[in-house]
N, C-alpha and C positions, 0 to 999 in steps of 0.2 A: 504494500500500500504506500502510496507516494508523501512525504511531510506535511503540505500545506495541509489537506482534509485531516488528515490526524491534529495538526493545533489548532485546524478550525472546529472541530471539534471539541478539543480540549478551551479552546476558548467560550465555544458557544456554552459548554458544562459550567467554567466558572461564571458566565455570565447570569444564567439558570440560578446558580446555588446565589451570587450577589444578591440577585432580584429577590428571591426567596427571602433573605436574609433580611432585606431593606423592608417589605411587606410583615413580616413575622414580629422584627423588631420592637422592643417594648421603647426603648428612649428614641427621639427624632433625631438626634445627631447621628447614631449608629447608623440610621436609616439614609441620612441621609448620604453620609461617605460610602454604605453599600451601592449603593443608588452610582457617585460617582466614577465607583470601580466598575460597576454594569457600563457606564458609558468609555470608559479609558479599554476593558475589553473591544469594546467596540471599532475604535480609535487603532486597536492591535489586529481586526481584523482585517478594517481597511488596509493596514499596513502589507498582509497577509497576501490580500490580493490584488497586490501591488497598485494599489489607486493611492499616492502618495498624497494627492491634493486633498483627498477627501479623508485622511487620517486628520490632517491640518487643523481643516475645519470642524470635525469632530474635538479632538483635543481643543481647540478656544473656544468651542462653545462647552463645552463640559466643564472646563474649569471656572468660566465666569457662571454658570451654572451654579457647580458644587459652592463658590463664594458666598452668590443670593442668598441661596438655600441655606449655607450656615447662619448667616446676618441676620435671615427672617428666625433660622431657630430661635438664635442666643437674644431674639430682642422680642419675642413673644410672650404675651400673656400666658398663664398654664393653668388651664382649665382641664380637667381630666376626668372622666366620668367612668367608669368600671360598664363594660360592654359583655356578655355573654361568651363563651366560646364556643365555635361551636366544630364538631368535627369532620362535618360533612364536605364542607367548600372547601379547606384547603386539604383532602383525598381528591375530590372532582380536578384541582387547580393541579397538583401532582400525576394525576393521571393525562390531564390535555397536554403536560409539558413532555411527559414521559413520553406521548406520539408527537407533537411536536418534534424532539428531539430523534426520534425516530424516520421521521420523514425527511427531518436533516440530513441524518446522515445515507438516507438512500439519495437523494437531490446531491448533496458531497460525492458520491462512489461515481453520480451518472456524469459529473463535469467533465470533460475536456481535459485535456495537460494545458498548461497557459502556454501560449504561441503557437499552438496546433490549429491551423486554417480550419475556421467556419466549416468551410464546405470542398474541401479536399484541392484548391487549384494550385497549391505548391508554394504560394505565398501566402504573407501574414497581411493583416491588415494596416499594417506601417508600411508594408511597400505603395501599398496608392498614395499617403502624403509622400514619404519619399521621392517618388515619381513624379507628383504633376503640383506637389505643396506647391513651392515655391515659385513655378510660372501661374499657377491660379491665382494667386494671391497678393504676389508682387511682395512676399516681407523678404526682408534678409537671413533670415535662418527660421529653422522647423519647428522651434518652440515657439516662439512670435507667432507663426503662421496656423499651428492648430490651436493657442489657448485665444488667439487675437479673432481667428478669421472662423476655424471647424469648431472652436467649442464656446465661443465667444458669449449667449447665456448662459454656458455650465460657470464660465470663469466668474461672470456677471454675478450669479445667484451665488457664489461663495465670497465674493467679497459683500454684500451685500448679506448675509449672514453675521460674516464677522464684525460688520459695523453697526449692526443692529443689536448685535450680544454686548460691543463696548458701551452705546450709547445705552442701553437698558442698564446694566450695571453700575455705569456714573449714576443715571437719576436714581434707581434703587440705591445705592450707596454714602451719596452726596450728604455733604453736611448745610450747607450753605442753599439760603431758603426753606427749609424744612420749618414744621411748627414743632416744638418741644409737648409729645403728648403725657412724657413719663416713662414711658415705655425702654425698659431694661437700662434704666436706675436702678 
């Protein structure tokens, strides 16, 4: 069996146990740092299957994430009301992950080798930018030309994430203008 699907696997597992974890959780901070490990997994799969840009964007928005999410803990009223347990839902929630993680790993076994053509012509799909990038486009080199020209919403939409995750974190975090409610004194 070939590396990547074994740690995507082993990553989808800790991600599974994270989430578990962060749901199960009796205090919110626990919760919330499972929570962030769920999404830095995440960030490791991108990594995995080699989308470099979209590991990026994963990691800054996770971290200005996991931030909020502390800042809102540690500055919260704490109200807490005793809830029932009950055993049925999370048997139901263990068994959907249990196929879940099952279908995973038949979807994992059925993928492709990465740079194995689509559809058998002997090349990869870098040899058509290769090829015709650079007179279609008129850039100077091949990165320019598929983040500028062929992928030019995808770039769009991650920058455009990233500055939507800082500018929510300043206002969330900001001291300046705020009203003093009391609130975690």
């Amino acid at each position: 069996m070939e590396l990547v699907p074994i740690g995507l696997m082993g990553l989808l597992g800790f991600m599974v146990i994270a989430a578990l974890i962060a749901v199960e959780a009796e205090d919110l901070l626990s919760a919330v740092v499972c929570l962030g490990a769920t999404g830095f997994g995440l960030a490791l799969v991108d990594l995995l299957l080699q989308a470099p840009d979209l590991a990026i964007v994963q990691m800054v928005v996770e971290i200005l994430c996991v931030v909020v999410l502390i800042r809102v803990v540690l500055t919260r009223r704490d109200t807490v009301r005793a809830a029932p347990r009950d055993s049925l839902a999370p048997g139901v929630v263990v068994m959907c992950l249990g196929l879940l993680m099952a279908a995973c790993g038949y979807c994992f076994g059925a993928l492709r080798p990465f740079g194995e053509p689509l559809f058998g012509t002997g090349g990869t799909m870098a040899d058509a930018y290769i090829q015709t990038g650079l007179d279609r486009v008129g850039a100077v080199n091949y990165v320019t030309s598929v983040l500028l020209d062929f992928r030019a919403y995808d770039t769009l939409g991650e920058a455009t994430v990233i500055f939507v995750s800082i500018v929510g974190t300043y206002a969330v975090l900001r001291q300046v203008g705020r009203m003093d409610d009391g609130i975690g004194q």
